[in-house]
C-alpha positions in Angstrom: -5.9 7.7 5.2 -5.3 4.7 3.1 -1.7 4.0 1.2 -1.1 4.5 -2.5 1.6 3.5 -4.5 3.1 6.0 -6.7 3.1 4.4 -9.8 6.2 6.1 -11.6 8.1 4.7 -8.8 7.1 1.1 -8.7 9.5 -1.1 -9.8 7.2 -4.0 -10.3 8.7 -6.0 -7.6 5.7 -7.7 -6.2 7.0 -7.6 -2.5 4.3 -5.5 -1.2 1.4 -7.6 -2.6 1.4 -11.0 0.0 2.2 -8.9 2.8 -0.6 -6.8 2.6 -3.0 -8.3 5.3 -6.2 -7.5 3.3 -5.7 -8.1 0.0 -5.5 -4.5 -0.9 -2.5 -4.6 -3.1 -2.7 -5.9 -6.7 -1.2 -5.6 -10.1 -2.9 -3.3 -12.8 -0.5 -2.7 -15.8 3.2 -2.4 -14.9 2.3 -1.6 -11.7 1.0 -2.5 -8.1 -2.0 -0.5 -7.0 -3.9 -0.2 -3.5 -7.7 -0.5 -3.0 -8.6 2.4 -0.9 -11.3 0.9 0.4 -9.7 -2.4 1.6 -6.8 -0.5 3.2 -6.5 -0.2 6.8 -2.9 1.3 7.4 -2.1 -2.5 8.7 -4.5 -1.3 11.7 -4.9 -4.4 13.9 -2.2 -6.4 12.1 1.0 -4.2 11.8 2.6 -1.6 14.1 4.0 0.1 10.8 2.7 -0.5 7.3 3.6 -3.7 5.6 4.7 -1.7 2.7 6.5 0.7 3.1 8.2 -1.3 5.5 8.9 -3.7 2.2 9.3 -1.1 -0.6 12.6 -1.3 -2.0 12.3 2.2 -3.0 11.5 4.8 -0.5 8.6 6.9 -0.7 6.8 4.6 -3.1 3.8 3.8 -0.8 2.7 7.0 0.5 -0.7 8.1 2.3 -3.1 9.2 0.3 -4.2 12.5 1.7 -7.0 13.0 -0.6 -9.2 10.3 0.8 -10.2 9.7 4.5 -8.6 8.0 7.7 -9.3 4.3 8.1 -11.5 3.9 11.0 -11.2 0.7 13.1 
């Protein structure tokens, strides 16, 4: 399942966005946002999630359960 960002808790930092390996993360509004289909769960690149391991706030990044597993 790809990452979201919940939006009310973003703070706008921008640390998530150049860690993300595939360009997933970007800024829409006052907020960061992460392509579902260009998210991968860090699969291949990370052992954990580059942003929730960033995210200054916790439980800001959060799976998306509503959409499907990434599959490698």
């Amino acid at each position: 399942m790809p990452y979201k960002i919940v939006a009310s808790q973003c703070t706008n930092c921008t640390a998530c966005e150049a860690l993300c390996p595939n360009q997933a993360i970007s800024e829409k509004g006052n907020t960061f946002v992460i392509d579902p289909d260009l998210c991968t769960e860090c699969v291949g690149h990370f052992d954990d999630p580059q942003c929730v391991a960033i995210c200054p706030i916790d439980n800001t990044c959060v799976i998306d359960s509503t959409l499907p597993r990434y599959a490698a």
